[in-house]
MIZA-912309 format. One record per residue (C-alpha): residue number from 0; residue in one letter; x, y, z. Coordinates in nm, 2 decimals. Example, Ala and Ser with C-alpha at 12.3 -4.5 7.8 and 13.67 -1.06 7.14 Angstrom:
2
+-----+------+--------+--------+--------+
: seq : type :      X :      Y :      Z :
+-----+------+--------+--------+--------+
:   0 :    A :   1.23 :  -0.45 :   0.78 :
:   1 :    S :   1.37 :  -0.11 :   0.71 :
+-----+------+--------+--------+--------+
//
This chain:
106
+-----+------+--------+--------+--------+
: seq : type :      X :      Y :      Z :
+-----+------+--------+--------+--------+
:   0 :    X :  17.71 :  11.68 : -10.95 :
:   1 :    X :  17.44 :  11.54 : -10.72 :
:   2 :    X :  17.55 :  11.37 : -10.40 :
:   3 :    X :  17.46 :  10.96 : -10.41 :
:   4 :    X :  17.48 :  10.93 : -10.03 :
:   5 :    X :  17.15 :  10.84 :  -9.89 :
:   6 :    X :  16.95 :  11.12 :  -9.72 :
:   7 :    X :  16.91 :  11.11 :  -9.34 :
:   8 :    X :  16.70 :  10.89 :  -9.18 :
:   9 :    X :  16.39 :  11.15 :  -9.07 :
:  10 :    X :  16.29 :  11.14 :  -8.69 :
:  11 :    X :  15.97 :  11.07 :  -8.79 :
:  12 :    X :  16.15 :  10.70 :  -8.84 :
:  13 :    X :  16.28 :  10.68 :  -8.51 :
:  14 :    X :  15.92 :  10.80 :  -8.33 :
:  15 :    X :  15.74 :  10.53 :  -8.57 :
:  16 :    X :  15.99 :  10.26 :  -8.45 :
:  17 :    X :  15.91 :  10.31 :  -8.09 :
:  18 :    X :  15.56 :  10.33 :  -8.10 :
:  19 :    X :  15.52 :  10.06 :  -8.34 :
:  20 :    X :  15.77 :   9.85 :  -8.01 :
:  21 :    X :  15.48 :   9.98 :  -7.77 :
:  22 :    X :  15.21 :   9.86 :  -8.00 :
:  23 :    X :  15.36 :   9.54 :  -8.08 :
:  24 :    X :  15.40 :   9.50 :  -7.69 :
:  25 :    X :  15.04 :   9.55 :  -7.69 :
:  26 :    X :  14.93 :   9.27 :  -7.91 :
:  27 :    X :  15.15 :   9.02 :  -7.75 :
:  28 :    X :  15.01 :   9.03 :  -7.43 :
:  29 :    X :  14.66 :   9.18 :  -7.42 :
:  30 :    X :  14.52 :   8.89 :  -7.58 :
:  31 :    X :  14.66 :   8.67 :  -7.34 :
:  32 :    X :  14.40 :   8.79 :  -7.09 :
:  33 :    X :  14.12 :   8.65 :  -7.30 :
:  34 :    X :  14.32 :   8.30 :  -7.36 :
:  35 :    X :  14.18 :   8.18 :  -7.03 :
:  36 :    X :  13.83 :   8.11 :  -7.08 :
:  37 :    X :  13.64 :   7.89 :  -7.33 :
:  38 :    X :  13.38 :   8.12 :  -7.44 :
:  39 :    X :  13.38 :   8.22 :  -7.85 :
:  40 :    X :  13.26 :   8.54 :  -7.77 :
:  41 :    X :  13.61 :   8.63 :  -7.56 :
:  42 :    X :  13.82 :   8.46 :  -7.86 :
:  43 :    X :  13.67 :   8.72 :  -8.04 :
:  44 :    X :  13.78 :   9.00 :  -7.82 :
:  45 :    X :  14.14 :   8.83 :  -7.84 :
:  46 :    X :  14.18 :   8.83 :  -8.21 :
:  47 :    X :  14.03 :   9.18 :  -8.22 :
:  48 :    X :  14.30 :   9.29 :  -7.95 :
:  49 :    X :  14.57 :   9.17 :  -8.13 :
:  50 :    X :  14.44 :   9.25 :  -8.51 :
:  51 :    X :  14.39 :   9.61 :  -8.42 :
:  52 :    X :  14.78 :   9.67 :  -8.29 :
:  53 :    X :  14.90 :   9.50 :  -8.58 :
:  54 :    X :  14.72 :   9.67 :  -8.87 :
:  55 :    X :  14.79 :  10.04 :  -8.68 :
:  56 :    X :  15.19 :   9.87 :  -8.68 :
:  57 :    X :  15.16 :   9.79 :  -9.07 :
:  58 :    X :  15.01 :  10.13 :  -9.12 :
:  59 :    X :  15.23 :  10.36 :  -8.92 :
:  60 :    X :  15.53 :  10.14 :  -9.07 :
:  61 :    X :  15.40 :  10.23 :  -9.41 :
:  62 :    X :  15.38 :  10.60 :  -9.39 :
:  63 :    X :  15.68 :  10.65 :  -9.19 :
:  64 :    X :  15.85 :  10.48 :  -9.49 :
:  65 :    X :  15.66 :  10.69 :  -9.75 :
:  66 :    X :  15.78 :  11.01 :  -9.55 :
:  67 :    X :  16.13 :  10.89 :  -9.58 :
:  68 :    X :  16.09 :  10.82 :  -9.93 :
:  69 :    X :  15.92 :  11.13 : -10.00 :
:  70 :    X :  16.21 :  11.31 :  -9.79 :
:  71 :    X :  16.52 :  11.15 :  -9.98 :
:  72 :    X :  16.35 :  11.23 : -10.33 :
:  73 :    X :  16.32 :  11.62 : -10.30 :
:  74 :    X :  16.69 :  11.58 : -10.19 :
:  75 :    X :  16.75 :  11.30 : -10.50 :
:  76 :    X :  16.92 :  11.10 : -10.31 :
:  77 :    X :  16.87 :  10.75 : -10.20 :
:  78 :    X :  16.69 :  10.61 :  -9.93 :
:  79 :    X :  16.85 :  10.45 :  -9.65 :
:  80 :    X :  16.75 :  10.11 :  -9.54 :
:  81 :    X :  16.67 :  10.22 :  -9.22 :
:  82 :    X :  16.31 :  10.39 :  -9.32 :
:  83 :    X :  16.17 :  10.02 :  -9.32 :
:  84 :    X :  16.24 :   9.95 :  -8.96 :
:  85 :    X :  15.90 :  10.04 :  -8.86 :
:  86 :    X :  15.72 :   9.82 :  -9.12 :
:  87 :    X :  15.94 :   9.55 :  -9.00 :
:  88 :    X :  15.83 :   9.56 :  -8.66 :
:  89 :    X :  15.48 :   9.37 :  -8.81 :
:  90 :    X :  15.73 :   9.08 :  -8.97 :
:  91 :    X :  15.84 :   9.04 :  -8.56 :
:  92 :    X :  15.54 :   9.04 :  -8.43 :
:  93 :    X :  15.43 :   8.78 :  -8.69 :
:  94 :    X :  15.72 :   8.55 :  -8.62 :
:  95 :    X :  15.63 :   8.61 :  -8.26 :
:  96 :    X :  15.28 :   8.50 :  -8.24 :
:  97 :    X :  15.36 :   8.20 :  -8.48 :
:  98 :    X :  15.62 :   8.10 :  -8.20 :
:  99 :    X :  15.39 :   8.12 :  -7.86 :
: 100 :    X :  15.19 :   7.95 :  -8.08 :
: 101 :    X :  15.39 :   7.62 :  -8.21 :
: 102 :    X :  15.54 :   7.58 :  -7.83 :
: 103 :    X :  15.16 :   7.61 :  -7.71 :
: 104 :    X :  15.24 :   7.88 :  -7.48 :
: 105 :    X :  14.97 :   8.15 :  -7.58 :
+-----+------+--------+--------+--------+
//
């Protein structure tokens, strides 16, 4: 009989977290540095700053969950919840950015 437990959550999860918490640091506040002048040409260079953390969040999130998931299936067992922490790190830093900006503070 197979075991139903889910598998382990790999390491690879827990690496993925923190450097999706570095990069999401990263978005937060190295746009800020362009929020202080009025040219469109540095608005660009703050969307860019904060686009290109988010989409490397999204996409380490993603294949940290697919390893997981790849993991827990040669094992058949189920996957733990845990293996989308990563990917949820880009739901934060939404929520974040949509804060700073509804109190004006960004």
């Amino acid at each position: 009989m197979a075991d139903k437990r889910p598998a382990e959550t790999p390491g690879i999860v827990r690496l993925a977290i923190v450097i999706n918490a570095l990069l999401l640091a990263a978005a937060i506040i190295v746009p800020r540095r362009f929020n202080n002048t009025r040219n469109d040409e540095e608005g660009a260079g703050a969307a860019v700053a904060f686009a290109i953390p988010m989409a490397l969040i999204l996409a380490i999130g993603a294949a940290a969950a697919i390893r997981a998931y790849i993991l827990a299936r040669r094992q058949d067992r189920p996957m733990r919840w845990t293996a989308f922490l990563p990917a949820s790190i880009f739901l934060l830093g939404i929520a974040i950015t949509l804060g700073l900006v509804f109190s004006q503070s960004y």
